[in-house]
C-alpha beads as a LAMMPS data file, in Angstrom:
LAMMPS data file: protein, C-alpha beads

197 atoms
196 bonds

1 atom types
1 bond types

-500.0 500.0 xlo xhi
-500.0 500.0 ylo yhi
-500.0 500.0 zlo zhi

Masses

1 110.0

Atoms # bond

1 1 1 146.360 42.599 -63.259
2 1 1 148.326 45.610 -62.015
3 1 1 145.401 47.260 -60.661
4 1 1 144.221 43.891 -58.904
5 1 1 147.977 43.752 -57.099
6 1 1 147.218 47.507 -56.114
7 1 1 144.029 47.214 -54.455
8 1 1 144.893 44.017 -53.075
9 1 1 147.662 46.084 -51.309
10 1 1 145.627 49.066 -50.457
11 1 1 143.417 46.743 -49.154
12 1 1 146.163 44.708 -46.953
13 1 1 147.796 47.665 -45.618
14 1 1 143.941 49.631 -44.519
15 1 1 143.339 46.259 -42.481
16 1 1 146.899 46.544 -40.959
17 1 1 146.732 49.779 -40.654
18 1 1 142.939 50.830 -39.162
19 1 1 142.666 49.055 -35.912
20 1 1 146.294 50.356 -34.779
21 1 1 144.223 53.250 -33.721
22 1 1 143.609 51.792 -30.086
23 1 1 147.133 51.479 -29.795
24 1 1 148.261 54.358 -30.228
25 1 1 146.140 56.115 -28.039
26 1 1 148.074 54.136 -25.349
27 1 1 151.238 54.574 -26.802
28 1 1 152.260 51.468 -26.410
29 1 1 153.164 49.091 -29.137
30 1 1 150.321 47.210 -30.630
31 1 1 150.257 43.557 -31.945
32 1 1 150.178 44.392 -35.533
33 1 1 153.543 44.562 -38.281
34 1 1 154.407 45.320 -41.475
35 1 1 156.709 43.359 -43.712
36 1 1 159.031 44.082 -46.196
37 1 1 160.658 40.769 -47.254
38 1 1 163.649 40.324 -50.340
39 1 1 163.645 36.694 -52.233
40 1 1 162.986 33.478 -50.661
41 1 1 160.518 32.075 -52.467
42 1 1 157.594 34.914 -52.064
43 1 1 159.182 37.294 -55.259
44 1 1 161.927 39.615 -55.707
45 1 1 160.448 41.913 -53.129
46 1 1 157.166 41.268 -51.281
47 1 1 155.438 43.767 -49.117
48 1 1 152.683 42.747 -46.570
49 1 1 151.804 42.471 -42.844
50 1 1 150.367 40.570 -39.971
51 1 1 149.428 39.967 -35.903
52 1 1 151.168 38.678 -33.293
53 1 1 149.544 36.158 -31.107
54 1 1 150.728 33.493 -28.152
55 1 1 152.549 36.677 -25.892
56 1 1 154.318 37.418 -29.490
57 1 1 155.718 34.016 -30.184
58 1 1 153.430 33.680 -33.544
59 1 1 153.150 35.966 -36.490
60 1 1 151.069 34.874 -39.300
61 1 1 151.227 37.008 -42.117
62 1 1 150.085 37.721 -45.469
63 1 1 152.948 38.771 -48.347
64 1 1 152.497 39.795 -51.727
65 1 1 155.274 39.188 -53.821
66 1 1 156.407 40.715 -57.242
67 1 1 158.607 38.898 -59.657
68 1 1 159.888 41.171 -62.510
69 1 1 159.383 40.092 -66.071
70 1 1 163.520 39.847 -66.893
71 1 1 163.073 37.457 -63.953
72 1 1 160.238 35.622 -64.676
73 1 1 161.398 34.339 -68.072
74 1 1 158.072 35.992 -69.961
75 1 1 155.423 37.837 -67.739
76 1 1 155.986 39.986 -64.558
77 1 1 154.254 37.608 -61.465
78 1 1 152.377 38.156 -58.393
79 1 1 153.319 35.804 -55.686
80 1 1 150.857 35.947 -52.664
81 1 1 152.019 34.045 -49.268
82 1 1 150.743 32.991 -46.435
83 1 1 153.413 32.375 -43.538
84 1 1 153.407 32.026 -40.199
85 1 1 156.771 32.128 -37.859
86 1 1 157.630 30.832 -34.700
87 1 1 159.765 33.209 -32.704
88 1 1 160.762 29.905 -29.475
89 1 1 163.060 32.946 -27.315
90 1 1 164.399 36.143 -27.406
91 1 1 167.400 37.507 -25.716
92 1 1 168.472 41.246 -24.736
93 1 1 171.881 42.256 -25.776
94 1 1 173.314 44.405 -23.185
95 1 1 171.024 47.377 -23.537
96 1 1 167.330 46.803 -23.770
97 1 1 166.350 48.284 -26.960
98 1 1 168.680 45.613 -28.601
99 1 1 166.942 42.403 -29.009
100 1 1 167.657 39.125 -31.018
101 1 1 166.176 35.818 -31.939
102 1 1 168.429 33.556 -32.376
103 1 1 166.206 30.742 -33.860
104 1 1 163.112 31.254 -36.007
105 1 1 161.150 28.550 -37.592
106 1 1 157.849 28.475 -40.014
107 1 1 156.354 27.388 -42.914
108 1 1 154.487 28.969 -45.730
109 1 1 152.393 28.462 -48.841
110 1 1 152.277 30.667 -51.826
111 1 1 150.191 30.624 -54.535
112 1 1 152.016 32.258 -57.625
113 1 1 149.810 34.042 -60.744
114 1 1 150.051 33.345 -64.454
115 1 1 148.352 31.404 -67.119
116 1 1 151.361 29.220 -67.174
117 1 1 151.134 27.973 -63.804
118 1 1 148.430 25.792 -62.796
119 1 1 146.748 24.076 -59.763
120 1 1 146.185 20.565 -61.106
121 1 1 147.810 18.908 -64.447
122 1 1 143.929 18.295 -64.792
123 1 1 143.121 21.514 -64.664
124 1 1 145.714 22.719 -66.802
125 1 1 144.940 19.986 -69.939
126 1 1 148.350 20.663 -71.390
127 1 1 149.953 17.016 -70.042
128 1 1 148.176 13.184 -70.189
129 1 1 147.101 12.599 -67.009
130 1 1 149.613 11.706 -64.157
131 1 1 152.174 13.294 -65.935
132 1 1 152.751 16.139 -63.455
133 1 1 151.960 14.910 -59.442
134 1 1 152.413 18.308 -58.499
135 1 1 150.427 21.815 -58.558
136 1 1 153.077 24.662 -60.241
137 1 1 150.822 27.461 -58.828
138 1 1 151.211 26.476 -55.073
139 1 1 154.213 25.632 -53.021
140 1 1 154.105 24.420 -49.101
141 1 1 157.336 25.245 -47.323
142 1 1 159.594 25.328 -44.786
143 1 1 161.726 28.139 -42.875
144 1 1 164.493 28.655 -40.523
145 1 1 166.165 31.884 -39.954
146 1 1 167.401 34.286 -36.999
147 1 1 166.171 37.817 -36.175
148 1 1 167.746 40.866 -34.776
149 1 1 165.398 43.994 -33.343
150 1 1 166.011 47.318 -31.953
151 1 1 163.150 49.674 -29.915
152 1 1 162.495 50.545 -26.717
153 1 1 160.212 48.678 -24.346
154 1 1 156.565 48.725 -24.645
155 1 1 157.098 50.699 -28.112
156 1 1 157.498 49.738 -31.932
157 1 1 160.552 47.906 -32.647
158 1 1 162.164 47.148 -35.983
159 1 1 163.643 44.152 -36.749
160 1 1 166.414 42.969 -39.395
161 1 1 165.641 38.779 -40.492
162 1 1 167.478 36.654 -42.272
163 1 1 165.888 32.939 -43.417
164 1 1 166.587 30.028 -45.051
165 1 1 163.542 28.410 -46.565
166 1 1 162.730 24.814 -49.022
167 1 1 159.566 24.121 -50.384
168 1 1 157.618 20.850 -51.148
169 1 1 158.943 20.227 -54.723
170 1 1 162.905 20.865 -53.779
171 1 1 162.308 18.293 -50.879
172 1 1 160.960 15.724 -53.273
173 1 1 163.496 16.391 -55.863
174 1 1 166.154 16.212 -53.359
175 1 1 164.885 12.339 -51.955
176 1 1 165.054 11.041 -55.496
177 1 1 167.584 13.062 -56.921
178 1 1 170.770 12.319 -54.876
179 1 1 173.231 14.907 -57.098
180 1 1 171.261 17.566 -55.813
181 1 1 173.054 19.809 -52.689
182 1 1 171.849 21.942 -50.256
183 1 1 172.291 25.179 -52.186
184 1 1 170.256 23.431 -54.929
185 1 1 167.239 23.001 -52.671
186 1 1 167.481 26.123 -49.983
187 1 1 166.706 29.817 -50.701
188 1 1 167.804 32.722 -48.540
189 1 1 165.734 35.592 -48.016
190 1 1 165.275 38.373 -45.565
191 1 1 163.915 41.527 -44.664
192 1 1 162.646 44.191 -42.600
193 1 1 159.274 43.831 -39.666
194 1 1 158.282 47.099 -37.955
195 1 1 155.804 46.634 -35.221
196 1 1 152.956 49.198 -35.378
197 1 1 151.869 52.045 -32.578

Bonds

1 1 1 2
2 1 2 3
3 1 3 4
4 1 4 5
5 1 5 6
6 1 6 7
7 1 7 8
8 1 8 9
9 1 9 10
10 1 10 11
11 1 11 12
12 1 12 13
13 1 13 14
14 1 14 15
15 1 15 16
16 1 16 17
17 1 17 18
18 1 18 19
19 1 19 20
20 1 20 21
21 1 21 22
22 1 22 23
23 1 23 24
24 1 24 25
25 1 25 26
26 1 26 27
27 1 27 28
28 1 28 29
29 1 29 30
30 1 30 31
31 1 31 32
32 1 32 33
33 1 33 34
34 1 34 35
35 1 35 36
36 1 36 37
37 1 37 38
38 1 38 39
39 1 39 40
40 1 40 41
41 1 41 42
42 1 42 43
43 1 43 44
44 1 44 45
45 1 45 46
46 1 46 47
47 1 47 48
48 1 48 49
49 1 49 50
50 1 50 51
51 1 51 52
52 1 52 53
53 1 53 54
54 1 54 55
55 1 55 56
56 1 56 57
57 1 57 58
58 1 58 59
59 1 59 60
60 1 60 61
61 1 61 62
62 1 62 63
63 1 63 64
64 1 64 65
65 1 65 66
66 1 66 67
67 1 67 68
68 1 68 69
69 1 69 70
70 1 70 71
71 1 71 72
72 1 72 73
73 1 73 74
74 1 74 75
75 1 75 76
76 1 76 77
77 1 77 78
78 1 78 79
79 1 79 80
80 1 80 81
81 1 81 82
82 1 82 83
83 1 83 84
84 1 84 85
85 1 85 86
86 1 86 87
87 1 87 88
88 1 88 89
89 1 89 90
90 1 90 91
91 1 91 92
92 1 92 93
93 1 93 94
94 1 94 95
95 1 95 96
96 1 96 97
97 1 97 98
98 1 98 99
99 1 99 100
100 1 100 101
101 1 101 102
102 1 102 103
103 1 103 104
104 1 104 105
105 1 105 106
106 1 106 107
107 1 107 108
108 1 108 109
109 1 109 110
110 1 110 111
111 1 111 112
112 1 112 113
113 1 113 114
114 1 114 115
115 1 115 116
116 1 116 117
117 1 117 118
118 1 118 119
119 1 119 120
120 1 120 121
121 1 121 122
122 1 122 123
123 1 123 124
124 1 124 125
125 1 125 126
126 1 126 127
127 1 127 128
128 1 128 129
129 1 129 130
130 1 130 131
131 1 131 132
132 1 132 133
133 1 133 134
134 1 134 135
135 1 135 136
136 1 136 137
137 1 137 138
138 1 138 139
139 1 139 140
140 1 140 141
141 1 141 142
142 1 142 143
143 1 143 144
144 1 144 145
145 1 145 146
146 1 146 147
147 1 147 148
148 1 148 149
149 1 149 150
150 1 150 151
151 1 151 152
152 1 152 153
153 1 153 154
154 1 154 155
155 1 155 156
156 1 156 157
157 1 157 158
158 1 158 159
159 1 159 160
160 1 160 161
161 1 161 162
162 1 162 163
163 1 163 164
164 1 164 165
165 1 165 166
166 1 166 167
167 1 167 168
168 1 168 169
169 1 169 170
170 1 170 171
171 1 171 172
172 1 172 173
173 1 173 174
174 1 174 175
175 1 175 176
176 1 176 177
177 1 177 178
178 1 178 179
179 1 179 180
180 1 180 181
181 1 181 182
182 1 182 183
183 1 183 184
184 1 184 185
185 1 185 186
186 1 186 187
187 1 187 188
188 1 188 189
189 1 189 190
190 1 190 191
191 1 191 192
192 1 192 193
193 1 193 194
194 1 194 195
195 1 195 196
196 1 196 197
């Protein structure tokens, strides 16, 4: 399992990496990221990377989360994640190499590793059927955060995020469970972009 997660990574970070090549060559700052992300809902810490598209407004990514075994409750996880964040407006702050985004918005799905999780209670033939509605292996969910970056124009810029993020089953549990609060159902997580040469 270890060695999958590594390759997987290797594997990531050479497609990340490889076709920055262009870029730099016209030193300017190329489309491409990578990701270093804490919590919310993708592992303890998740490492990973992605393109920006629509004049920098969209950045789909692909995370790969780690979950500790003193964590997990048994087995260390892998969590891998697909997201995809909205970036609506930026504004300078003063100087030009300081940057923020004030709003942020996304959604994600992860798909987390492990013989205990499963896609369908069908699949998984531990419960009757209709028992569970719900896959414990994959999670859809939803983001809001803010962003600050600092780098000079036309060069790579690092940027600082913070995000607040739900998923499918909080939402539901939230509708029919009315004790439930907002800390019950949101997780915060943030981390670190740096935009590629």
């Amino acid at each position: 399992m270890a060695q999958a997660i590594n390759l997987m990574v290797a594997g990531m970070l050479a497609v990340v990496l490889l076709p920055t090549a262009s870029a730099r060559a016209q030193h300017a700052a190329g489309p491409y990221f990578l990701t270093l992300h804490v919590a919310g809902g993708t592992g303890l810490v998740a490492l990973g990377g992605g393109y920006r598209l629509a004049h920098e407004r969209l950045e789909p990514e692909l995370l790969v989360g780690y979950v500790p075994r003193r964590l997990s409750g048994g087995k260390a996880l892998a969590i891998f994640t697909l997201k995809t964040t909205w970036l609506p407006w930026k504004v300078g702050l003063g100087a030009a190499r300081w940057q923020t985004q004030p709003v942020t918005l996304g959604a994600m799905v992860n798909y987390t590793t492990g013989q205990q999780f499963f896609l369908t209670n069908n699949t998984a033939g531990r419960y009757r059927p209709g028992y569970y509605w719900w896959s414990s292996a994959v999670r859809l969910g939803l983001l809001a955060g803010t962003r600050l970056s600092y780098g000079r124009p036309g060069s790579a810029r690092t940027a600082a995020y913070a995000e607040l993020s739900t998923n499918d089953l909080h939402l539901v549990s939230a509708l029919t469970n009315h004790s439930l609060r907002l800390p019950d159902i949101l997780t915060l997580g943030g981390g670190l972009k740096q935009t590629l040469k």
